[in-house]
C-alpha positions as a Python dict, from the first residue, in 0.01 Angstrom:
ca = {
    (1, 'X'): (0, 0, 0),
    (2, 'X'): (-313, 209, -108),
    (3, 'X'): (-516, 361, 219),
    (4, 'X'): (-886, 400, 137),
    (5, 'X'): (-1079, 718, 352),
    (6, 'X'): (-1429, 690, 332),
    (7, 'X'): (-1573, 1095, 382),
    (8, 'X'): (-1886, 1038, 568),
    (9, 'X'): (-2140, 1286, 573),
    (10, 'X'): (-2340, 1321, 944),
    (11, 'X'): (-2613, 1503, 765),
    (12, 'X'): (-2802, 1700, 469),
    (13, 'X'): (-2577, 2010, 312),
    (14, 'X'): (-2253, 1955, 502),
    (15, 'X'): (-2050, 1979, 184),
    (16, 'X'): (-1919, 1625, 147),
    (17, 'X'): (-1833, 1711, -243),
    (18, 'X'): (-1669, 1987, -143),
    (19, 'X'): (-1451, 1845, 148),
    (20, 'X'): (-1364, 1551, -99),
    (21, 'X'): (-1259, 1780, -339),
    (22, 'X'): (-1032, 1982, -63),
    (23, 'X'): (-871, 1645, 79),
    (24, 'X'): (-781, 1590, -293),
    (25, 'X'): (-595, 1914, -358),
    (26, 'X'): (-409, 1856, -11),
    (27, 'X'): (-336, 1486, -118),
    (28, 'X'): (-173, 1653, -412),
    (29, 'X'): (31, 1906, -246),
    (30, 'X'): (208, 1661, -59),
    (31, 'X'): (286, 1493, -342),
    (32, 'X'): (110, 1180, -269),
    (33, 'X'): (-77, 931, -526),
    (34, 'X'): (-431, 997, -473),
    (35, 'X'): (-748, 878, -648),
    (36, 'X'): (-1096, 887, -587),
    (37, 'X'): (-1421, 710, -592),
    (38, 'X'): (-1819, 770, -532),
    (39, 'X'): (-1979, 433, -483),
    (40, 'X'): (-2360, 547, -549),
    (41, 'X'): (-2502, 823, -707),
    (42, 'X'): (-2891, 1014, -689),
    (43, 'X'): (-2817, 1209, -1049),
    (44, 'X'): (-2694, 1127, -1353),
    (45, 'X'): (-2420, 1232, -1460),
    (46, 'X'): (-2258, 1244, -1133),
    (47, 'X'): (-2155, 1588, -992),
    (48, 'X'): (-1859, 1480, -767),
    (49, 'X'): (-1714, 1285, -1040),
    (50, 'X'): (-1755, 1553, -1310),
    (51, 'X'): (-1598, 1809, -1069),
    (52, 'X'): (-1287, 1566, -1037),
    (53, 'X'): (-1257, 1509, -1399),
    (54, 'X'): (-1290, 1863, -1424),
    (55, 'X'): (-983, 1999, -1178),
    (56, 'X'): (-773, 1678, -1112),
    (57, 'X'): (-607, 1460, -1369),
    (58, 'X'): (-839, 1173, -1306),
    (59, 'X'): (-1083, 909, -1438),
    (60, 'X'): (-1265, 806, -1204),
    (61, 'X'): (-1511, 532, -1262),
    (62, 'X'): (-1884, 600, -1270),
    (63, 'X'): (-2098, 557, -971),
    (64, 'X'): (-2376, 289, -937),
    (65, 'X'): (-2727, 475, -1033),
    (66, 'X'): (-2849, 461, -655),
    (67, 'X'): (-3212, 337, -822),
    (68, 'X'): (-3035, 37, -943),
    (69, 'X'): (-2868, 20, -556),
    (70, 'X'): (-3230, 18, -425),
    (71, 'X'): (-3366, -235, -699),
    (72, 'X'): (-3007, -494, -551),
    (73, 'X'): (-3084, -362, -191),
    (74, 'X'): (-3480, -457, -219),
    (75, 'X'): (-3386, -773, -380),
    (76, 'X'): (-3188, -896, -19),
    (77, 'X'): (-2863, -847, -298),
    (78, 'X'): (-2671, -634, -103),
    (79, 'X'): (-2341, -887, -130),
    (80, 'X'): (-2350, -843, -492),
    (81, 'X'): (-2380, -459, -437),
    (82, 'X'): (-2111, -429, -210),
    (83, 'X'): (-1943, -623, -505),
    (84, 'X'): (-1990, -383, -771),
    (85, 'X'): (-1854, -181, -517),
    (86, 'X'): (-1551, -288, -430),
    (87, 'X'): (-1482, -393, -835),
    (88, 'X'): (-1568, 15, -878),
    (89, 'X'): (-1280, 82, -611),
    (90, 'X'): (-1042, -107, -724),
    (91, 'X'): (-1077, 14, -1076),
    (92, 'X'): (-930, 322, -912),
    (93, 'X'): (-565, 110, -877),
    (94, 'X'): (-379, -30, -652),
    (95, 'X'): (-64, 188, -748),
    (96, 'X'): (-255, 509, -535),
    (97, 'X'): (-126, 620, -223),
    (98, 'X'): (-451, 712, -92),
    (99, 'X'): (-846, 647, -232),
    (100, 'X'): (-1069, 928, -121),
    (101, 'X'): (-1440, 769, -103),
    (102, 'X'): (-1770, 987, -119),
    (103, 'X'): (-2037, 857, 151),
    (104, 'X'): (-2389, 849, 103),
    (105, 'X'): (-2531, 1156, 215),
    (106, 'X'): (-2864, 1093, 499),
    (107, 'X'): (-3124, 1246, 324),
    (108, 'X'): (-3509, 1172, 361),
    (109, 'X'): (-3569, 941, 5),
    (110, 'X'): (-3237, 765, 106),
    (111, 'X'): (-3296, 582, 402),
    (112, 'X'): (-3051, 337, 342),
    (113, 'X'): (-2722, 580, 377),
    (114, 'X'): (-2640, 486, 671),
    (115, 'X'): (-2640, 132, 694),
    (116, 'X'): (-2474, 99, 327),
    (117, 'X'): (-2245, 383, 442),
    (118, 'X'): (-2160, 102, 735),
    (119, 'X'): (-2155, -182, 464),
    (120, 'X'): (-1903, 24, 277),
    (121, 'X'): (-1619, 64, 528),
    (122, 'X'): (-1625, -248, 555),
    (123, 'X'): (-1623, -415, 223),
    (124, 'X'): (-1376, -165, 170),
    (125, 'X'): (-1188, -166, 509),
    (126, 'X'): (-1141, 201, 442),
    (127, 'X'): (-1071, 456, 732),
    (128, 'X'): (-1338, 728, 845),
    (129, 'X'): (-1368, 1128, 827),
    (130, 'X'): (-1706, 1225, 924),
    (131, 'X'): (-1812, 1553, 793),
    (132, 'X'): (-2046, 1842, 980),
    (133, 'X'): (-2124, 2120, 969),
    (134, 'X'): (-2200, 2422, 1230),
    (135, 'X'): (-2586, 2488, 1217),
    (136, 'X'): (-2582, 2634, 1569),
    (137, 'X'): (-2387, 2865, 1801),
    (138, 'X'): (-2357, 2541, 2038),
    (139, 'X'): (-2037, 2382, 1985),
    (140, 'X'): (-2113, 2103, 2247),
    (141, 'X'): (-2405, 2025, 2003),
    (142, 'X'): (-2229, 2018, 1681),
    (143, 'X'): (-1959, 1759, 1871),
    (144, 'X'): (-2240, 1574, 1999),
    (145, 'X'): (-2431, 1565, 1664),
    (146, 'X'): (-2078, 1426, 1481),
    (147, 'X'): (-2056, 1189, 1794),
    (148, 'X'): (-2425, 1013, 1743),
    (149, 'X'): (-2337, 981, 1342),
    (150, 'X'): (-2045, 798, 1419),
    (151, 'X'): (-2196, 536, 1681),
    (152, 'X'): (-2348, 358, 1368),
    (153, 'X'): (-1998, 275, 1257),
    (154, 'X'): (-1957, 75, 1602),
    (155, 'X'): (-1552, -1, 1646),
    (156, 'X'): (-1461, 121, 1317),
    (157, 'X'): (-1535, 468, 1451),
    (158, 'X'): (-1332, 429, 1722),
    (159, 'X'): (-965, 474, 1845),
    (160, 'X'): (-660, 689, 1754),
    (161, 'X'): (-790, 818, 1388),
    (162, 'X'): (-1116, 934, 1477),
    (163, 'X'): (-1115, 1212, 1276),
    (164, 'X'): (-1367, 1490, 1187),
    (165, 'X'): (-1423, 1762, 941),
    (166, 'X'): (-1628, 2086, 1063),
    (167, 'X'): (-1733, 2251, 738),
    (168, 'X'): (-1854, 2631, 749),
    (169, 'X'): (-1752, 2709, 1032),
    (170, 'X'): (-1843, 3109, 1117),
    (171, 'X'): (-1575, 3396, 1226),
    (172, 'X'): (-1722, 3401, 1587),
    (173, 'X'): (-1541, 3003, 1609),
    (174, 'X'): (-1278, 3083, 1395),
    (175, 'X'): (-909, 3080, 1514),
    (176, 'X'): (-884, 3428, 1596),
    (177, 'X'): (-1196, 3430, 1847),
    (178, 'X'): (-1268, 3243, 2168),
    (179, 'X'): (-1537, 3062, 2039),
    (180, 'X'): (-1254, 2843, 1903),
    (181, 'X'): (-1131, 2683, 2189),
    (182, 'X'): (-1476, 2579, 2248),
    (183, 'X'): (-1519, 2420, 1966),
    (184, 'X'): (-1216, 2208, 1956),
    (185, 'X'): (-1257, 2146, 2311),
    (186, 'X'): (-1609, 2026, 2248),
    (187, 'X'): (-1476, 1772, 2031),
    (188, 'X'): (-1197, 1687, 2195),
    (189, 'X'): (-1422, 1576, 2466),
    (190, 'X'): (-1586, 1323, 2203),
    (191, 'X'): (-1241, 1172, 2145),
    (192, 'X'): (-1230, 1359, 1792),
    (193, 'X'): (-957, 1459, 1600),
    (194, 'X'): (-1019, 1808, 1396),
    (195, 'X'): (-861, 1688, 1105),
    (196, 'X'): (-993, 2058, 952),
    (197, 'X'): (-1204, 2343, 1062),
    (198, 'X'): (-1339, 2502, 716),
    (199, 'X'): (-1432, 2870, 769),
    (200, 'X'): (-1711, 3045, 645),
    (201, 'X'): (-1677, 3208, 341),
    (202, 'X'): (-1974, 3378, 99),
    (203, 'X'): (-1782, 3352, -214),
    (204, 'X'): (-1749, 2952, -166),
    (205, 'X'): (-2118, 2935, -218),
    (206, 'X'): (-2193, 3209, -394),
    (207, 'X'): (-2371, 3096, -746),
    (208, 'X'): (-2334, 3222, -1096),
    (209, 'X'): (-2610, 3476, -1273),
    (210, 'X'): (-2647, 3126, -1530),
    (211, 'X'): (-2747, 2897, -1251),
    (212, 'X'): (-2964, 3155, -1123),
    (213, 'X'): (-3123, 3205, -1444),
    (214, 'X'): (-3184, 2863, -1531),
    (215, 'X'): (-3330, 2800, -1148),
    (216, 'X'): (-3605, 3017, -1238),
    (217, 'X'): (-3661, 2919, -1575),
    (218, 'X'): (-3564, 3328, -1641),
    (219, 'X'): (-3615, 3506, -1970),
    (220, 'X'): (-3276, 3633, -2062),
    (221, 'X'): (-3274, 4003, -2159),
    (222, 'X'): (-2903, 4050, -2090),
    (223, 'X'): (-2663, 3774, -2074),
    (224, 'X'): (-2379, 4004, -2018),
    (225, 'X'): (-2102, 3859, -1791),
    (226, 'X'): (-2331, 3563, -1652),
    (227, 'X'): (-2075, 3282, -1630),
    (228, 'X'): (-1869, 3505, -1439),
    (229, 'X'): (-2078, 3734, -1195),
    (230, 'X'): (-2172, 3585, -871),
    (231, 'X'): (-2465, 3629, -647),
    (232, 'X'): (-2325, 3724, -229),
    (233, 'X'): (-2613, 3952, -118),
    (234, 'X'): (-2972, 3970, -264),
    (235, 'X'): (-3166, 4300, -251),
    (236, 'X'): (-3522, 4326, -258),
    (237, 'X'): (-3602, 4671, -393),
    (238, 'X'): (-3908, 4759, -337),
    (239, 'X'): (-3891, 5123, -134),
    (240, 'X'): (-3752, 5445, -255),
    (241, 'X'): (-3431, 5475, -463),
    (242, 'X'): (-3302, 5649, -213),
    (243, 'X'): (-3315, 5372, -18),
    (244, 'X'): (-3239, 5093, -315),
    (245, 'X'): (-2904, 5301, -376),
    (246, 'X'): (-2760, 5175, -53),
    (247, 'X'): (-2776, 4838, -108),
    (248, 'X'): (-2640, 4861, -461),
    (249, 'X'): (-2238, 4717, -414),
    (250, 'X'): (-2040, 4412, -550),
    (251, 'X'): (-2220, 4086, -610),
    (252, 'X'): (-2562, 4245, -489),
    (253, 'X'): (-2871, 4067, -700),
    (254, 'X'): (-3074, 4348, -735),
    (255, 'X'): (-3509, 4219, -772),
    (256, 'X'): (-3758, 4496, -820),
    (257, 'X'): (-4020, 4465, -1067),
    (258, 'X'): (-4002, 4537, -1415),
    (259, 'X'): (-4220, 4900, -1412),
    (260, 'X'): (-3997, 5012, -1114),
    (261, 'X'): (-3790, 5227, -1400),
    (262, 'X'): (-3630, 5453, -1163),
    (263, 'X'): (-3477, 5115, -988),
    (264, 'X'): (-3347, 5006, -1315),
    (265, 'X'): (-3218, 5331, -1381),
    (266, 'X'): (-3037, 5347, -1074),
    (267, 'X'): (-2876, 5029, -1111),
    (268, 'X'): (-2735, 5122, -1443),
    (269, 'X'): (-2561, 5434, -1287),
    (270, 'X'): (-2409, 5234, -1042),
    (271, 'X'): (-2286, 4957, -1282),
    (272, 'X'): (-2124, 5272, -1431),
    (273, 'X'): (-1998, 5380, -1109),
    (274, 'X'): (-1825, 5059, -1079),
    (275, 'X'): (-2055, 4872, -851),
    (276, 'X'): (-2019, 4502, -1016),
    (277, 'X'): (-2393, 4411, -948),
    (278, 'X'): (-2420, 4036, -972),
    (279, 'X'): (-2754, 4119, -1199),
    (280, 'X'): (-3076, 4296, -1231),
    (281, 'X'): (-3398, 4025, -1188),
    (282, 'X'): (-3696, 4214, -1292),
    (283, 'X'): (-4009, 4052, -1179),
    (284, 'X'): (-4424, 4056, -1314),
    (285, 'X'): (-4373, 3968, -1639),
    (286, 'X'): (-4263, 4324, -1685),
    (287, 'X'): (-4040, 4470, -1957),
    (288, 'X'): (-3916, 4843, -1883),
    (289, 'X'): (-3973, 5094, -2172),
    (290, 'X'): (-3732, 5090, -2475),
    (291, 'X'): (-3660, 5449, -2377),
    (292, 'X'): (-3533, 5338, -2043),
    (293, 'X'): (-3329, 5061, -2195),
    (294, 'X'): (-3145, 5273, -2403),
    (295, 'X'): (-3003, 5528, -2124),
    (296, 'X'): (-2920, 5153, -1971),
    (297, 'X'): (-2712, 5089, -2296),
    (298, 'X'): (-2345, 5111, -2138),
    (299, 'X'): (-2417, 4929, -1863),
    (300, 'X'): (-2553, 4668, -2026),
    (301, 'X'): (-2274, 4659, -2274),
    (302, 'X'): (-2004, 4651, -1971),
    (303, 'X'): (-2180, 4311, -1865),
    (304, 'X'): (-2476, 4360, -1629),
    (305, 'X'): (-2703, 4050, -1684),
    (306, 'X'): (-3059, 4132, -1652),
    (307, 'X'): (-3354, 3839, -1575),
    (308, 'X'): (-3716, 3849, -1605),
    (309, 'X'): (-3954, 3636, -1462),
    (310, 'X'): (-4329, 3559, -1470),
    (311, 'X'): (-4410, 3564, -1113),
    (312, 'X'): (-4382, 3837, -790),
    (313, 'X'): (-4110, 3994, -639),
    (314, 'X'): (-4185, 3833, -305),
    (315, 'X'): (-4209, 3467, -474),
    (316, 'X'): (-3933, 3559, -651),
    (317, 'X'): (-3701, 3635, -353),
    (318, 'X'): (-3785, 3344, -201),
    (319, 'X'): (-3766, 3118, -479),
    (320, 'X'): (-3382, 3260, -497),
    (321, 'X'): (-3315, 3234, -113),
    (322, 'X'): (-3427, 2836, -163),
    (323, 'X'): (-3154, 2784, -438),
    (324, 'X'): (-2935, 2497, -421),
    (325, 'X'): (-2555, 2603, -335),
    (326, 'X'): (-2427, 2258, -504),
    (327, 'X'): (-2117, 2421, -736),
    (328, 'X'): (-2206, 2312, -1081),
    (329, 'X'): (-2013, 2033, -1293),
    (330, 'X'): (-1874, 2332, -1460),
    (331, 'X'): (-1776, 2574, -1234),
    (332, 'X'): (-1419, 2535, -1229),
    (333, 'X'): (-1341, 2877, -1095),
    (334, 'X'): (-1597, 2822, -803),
    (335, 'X'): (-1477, 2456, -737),
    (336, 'X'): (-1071, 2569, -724),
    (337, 'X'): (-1168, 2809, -509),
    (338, 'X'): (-1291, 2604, -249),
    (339, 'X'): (-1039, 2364, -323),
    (340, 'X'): (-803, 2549, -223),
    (341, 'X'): (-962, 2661, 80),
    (342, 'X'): (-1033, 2365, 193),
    (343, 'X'): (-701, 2191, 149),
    (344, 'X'): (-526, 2523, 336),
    (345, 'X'): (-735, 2408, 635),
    (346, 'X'): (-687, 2062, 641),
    (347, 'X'): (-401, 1867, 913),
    (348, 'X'): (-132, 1800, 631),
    (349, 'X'): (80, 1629, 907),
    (350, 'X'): (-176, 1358, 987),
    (351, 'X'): (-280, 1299, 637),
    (352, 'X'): (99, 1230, 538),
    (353, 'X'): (116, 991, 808),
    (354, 'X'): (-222, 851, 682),
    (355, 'X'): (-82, 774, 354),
    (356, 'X'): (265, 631, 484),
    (357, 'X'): (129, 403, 790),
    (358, 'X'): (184, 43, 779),
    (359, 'X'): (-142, -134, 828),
    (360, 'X'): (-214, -480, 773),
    (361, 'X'): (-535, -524, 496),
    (362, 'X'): (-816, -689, 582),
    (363, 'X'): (-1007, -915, 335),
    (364, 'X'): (-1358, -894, 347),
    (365, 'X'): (-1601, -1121, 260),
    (366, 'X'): (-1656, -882, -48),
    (367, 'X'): (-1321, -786, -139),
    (368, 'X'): (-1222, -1220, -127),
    (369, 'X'): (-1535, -1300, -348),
    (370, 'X'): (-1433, -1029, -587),
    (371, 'X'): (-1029, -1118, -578),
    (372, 'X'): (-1173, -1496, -599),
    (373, 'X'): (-1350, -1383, -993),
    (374, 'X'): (-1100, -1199, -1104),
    (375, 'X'): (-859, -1461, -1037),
    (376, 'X'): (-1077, -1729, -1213),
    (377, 'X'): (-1149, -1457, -1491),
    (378, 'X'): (-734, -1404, -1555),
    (379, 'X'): (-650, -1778, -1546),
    (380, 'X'): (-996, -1886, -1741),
    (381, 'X'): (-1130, -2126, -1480),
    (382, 'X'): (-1453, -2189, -1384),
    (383, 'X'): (-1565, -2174, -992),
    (384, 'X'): (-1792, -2419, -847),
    (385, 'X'): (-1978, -2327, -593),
    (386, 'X'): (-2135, -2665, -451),
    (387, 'X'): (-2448, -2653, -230),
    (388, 'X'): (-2502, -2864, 88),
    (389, 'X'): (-2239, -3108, 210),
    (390, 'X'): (-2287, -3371, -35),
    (391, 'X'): (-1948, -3561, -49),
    (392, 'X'): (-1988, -3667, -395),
    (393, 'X'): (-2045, -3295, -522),
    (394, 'X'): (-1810, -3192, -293),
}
């Protein structure tokens, strides 16, 4: 019997792709069938489901273009919707142990999430993980933030599997420090299961030199090992070299502007050093001197990128500092990484008893109109569908 989990994000930037993509990886390491599915989608092509195709043997099936949800949601069509929907799902097979689900994420120009997030579980009669994320050193508040998310859900959010996933979850909460307890405490008093606590780590949101680049619509100077350097600390040099030199180490983004030679210089000696910079973003529109490119030749040649932009180095920090951390369709280093993480943090034990309990399905009224088609579709017979009482069409 397949067991559909519906991932339900509480909120904007909790990593719902991400914790999809862990539950996934520890599907597959206990050997289970697994599949997945994202009913609606904001961008085309889909990120989730290029990120699946890209580290998982699977097909999954596009999602709905969530303009073409809001056109059938508008219309009063949500039945046909939730249709499409449940067609989409089963597309997935019926031969999978367990369907992972994406949930709409609750984001200002989607104001329908939650209700069709609601509409989905049922259709679907899928079981709930709701997904947060710590965003303050309260841990009674990120319980109580999971808790209000859930009360949309009404029953279905309630009993034995009430299960949560905290994602980012900093070293002062982490298993090794009291802060801990307090945060599986707080939940516990919320009747919810930690089904994973996902630590904090930089280098599972760290970007690539390339997305950078192509975030500020950057001039390219050096390309050098772009697709492979990542960006953990930014540096915004604008004092003495003295003082730049100290904040030159591994994965460092180094901004200064472009006429700030002695900067540029210095960064080159500690590429050669063996400081792996992330890059050097020079800033104003400002090329250095050929004669200061040349002493830069090694370094350049060992694979420091180098960027150059139009605008400020102020702007320019910010503008970097307001990147998206979405891993890109493909990343596949980034998105095995975290992965991996993920799935090492996950409760194996309860998701192996997820995927073996005996349940009995429920049909909704979705799920009977679509097995009602199909039906009609393999035996090619027509369904009438007579209005009124009439007995005569009847």
């Amino acid at each position: 019997m397949t067991h559909r989990l519906l991932v339900v994000p509480t909120a904007h930037r909790v990593g719902v792709t991400s914790v999809c993509l862990g539950i996934l990886r520890a599907l597959d390491r206990l050997g289970l069938r697994f599949g997945f599915s994202k009913p609606v989608t904001r961008s085309i092509p889909d990120r989730s489901t290029a990120l699946v195709r890209l580290t998982t043997a699977l097909e999954p099936p596009e999602p709905i273009p969530a303009a073409e949800a809001e056109r059938m949601l508008g219309a009063g069509q949500q039945d046909v919707l939730l249709e499409r929907i449940v067609e989409q799902v089963e597309r997935v097979g019926d031969d999978r142990d367990v369907v992972v689900i994406e949930g709409l994420v609750p984001v200002d120009d989607v104001v329908y999430a939650t209700s069709l997030n609601v509409a989905i579980a049922k259709a679907l009669d899928a079981e709930l993980v709701f997904v947060g994320a710590v965003t303050t050193d309260d841990p009674v508040k990120v319980a109580d933030n999971i808790d209000i998310a859930s009360r949309a859900f009404g029953d279905m959010a309630r009993g034995p599997n009430r299960c949560c996933i905290i994602n980012r979850v900093p070293s002062t909460q982490s298993e090794q420090h009291p802060g801990f307890e307090a945060l599986t405490s707080a939940l516990a008093a919320e009747q919810l299961h930690p089904l994973g606590l996902i630590p904090e780590r930089p280098l599972l949101n760290a970007p690539r030199v390339k997305e950078l680049a192509e975030h500020l619509g950057a001039q390219v100077l050096n390309e050098g090992d772009w697709t492979r350097r990542r960006i953990l600390d930014v540096a915004l040099c604008a004092a003495s070299v003295r003082t730049a030199c100290q904040r030159m180490g591994h994965g460092v983004l180094i901004i200064t502007p472009g006429d700030r030679e002695d900067v540029v210089l210095a960064a080159a000696l500690a590429a050669l050093e063996g400081a792996q910079l992330a890059g050097l973003l020079l800033t104003c529109g400002i090329r250095p001197h050929e004669d200061v490119t040349r002493l830069c030749r090694r370094a350049l040649s060992d694979g420091l990128p180098v960027l150059l932009v139009d605008s400020d180095s102020y702007p320019t920090a910010n503008a970097v500092h307001d990147m998206g951390r979405e891993v890109p369709p493909d990343d596949r280093e980034r998105a095995e990484l975290i992965m991996d993480t993920i799935a090492s943090h996950l409760d194996q034990g309860w998701l192996a008893r997820f995927a073996h309990q005996a349940r009995t399905p429920r049909m909704t009224t979705p799920a009977f109109r679509h097995q009602l088609v199909e039906t009609a579709r393999a035996a090619y017979r027509r369904i009438v569908l007579p209005e009124g009482s009439e007995p005569r069409t009847v």
